[in-house]
Every structure is written in C-alpha cells, then in structure tokens.
N, C-alpha and C positions, 0 to 999 in steps of 0.2 A: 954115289952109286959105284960098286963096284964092275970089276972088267967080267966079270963069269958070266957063260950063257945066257940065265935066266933075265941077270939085268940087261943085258944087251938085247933080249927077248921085251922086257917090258919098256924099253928104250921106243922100241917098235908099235906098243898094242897099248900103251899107258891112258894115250887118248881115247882113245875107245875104251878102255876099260873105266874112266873116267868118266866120262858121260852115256856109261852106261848100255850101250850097246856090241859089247862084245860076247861073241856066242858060248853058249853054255858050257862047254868043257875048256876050251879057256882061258874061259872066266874062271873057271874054277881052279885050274893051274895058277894062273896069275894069283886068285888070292891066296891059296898055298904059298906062293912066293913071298906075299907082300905079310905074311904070319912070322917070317924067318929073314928078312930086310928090311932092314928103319930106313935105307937111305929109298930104298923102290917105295917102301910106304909114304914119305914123304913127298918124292916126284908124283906120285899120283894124289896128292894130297892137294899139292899145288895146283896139278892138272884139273882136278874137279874144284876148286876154288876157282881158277880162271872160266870156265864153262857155266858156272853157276851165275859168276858176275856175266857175261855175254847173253847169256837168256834173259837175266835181267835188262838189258840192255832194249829186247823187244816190246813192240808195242801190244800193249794189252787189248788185244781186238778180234772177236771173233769174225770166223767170215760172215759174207752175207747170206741172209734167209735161203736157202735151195742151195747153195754152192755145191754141197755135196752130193744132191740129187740131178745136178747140171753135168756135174764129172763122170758120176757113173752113167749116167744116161749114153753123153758122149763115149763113153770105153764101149759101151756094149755096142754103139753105132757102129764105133770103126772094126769091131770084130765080126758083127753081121756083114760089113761091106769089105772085109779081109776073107769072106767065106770061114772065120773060124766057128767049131760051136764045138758041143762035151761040156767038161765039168765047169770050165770057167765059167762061161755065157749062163749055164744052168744054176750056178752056182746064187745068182740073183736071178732070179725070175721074178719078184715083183718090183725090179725096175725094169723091165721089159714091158712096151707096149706104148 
C-alpha cells in the first residue's frame, strides 16, 4: 500500500468497509479508490476473507421463541418509565400493551 492519503484513509475504514458496514458515501469513495489501487484492493481483500472466516466461526443458532418480542416489549417499558413518548414509542404500537 502506498503512503498517499487515500491509502492511509482506507488504512483507517478497510475494516468496515469490509464487512460491510461503512456508510454510503464512503463507501462509495473507498471503492473509487480500491477501482485505482491493487495494493488497497488487496488489504481489503484480505480484511473480508478474515471477517468471513470469524462469522464462520459462530454458532449457527437462532434465538429463542419471543426473544425479539421480550426486547421490544422491555425498550418500550423503560421509555414509558423514562416519561419518553413521540415517534419512537409510536413507532411500534402493536408491541405496546
């Protein structure tokens, strides 16, 4: 990789651009970058080959039955007893009740 900006730029954002979670214009510069860079296309080449093995790595298990109905339930609890309400609390109302 070379010393110019961009690469010292995806030095920084590789991993995230990697697995995928880097925000949209960004992303979009970085792959700009990595169209005009074999050595930055390569580090993040590497980067998403390690992230893909580590995913692998987990165990294949959904949660349990309701988990996701237990979470929200609980969020909307502590924003009721936070005195919050508006768009969020509003935002599910048929987990309210």
């Amino acid at each position: 990789m070379s010393s110019d900006a961009n690469c010292e730029k995806m030095r920084e954002i590789g991993a995230e651009l990697a697995l995928g979670v880097l925000p949209g214009r960004e992303r979009a510069e970085a792959v700009a970058h990595l169209d005009t860079c074999a050595d930055c296309r390569e580090f993040v080449r590497q980067l998403t080959l390690v992230g893909d093995r580590l995913i692998g790595l987990l165990p294949c298990q959904e949660p349990p039955l309701g988990f996701e109905t237990r979470v929200a339930r609980s969020l909307a609890q502590q924003a009721a007893a936070d005195g919050r309400t508006g768009a969020r609390t509003l935002a599910f109302p048929v987990l309210r009740g």
